[in-house]
N, C-alpha and C positions, 0 to 999 in steps of 0.2 A: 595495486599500490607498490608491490616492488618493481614494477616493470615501468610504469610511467611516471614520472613528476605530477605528484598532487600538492595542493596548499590545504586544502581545506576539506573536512567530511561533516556532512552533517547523516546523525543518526538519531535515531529513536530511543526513549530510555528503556535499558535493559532489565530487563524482571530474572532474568537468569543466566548463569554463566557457563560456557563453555570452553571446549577448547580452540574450536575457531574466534570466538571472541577472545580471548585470551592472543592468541595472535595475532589476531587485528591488534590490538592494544602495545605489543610490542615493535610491530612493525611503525605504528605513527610517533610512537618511541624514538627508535630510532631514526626515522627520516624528518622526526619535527612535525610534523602534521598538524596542522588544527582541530580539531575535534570539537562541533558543537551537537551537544545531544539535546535534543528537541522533544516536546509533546504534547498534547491537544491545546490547544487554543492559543498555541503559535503563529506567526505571520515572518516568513520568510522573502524579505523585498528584494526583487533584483534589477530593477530599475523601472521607473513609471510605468504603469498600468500591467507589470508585470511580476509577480509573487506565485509564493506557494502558501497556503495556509494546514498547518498542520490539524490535520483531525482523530491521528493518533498513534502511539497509543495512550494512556491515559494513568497516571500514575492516580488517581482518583479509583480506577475498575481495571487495574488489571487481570488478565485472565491467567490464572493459572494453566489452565486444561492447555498441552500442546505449545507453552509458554511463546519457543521460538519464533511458532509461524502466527498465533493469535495477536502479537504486540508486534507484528510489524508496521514496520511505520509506513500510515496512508496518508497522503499528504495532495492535497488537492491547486493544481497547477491552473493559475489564471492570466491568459493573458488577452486584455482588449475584450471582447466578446468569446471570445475563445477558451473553453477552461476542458481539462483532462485528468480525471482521478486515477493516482496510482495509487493501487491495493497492495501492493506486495505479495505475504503469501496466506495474508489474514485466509480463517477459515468460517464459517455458519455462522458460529457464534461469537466470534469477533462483529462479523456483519450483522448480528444480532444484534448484538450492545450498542455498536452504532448508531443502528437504526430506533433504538429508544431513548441513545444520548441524541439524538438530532433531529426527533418525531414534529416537530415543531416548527422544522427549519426546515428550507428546500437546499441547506447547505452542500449536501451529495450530489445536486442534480451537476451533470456534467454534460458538453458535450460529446467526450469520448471519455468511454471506461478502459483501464487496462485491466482485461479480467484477473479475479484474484486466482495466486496458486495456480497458474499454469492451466485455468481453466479445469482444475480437479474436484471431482466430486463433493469433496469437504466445501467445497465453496461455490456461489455465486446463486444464493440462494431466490428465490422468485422475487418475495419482498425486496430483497436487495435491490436488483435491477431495476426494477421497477420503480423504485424511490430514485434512483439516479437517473431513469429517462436519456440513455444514452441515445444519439444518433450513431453513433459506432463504437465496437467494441472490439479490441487487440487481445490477440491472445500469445504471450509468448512461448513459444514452446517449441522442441526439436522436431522433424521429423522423427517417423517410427521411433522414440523415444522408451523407454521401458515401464514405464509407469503409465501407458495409454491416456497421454494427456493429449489434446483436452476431450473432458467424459463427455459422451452422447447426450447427456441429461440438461449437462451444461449445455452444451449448442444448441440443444432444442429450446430449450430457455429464451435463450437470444431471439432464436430466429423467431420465436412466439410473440417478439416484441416489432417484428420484421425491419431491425435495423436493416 
């Protein structure tokens, strides 16, 4: 945001404060920003047959444990037949509560997941993928990275689903 012209941020509601929050805050400050903070059972429209629907995090259950990366905001991208869930850096138990806020609904199912966390061990648990039925799965992450993302546990996962 200080490098490029933005109008608008949409975020997730925050359970806890920091210092990079804290700077973000000042920075849309002063450049004017818009700032819309969103959470579950949101619908973001951006133009016919095309949205995002917020699925969390959920000011209802939020999770203490890990506050930053459990409440990030997931938000499920639909476009036409086409839809893409983005996890952020939710962890287990974020996709835990999910999966019992949503047991009822095939709301998760996507056809591409962006795996959660960098495809880290804390996340991307069996039930998870499973209930979203990805036909492919993105993993964002560096090479040789320092934190050996994404864990062996994770990709077996996946490929046990043979996206």
């Amino acid at each position: 945001m200080e490098k490029i012209k933005v109008k608008n941020v949409i975020i997730g509601k925050q359970f806890e404060d920091s210092t990079n929050y804290q700077k973000f805050l000042e920075i849309v400050k002063k450049k004017k920003i818009i700032v819309h903070v969103v959470e579950a059972g949101q619908r973001i429209n951006i133009e016919k047959d095309f949205y995002f629907d917020v699925l969390w995090p959920s000011s209802k259950s939020g999770i203490s444990e890990n506050s930053m990366n459990n409440n990030s905001l997931v938000c499920k991208m639909v476009y036409q037949s086409l839809s893409i869930l983005f996890t952020g850096d939710i962890e287990s138990i974020a996709e835990q509560t999910m999966l019992e806020k949503y047991k009822d609904t095939n709301v998760l199912e996507s056809t591409i997941l962006k795996v959660a966390h960098h495809g880290s061990k804390s996340s991307s648990i069996e039930e998870f993928i499973n209930k979203v039925k990805p036909k492919m799965a993105l993993i964002g992450v560096g090479e040789k990275n320092t934190f050996g993302h994404p864990n062996a546990s994770v990709l077996e996962r996946l490929e046990n689903l043979r996206l």
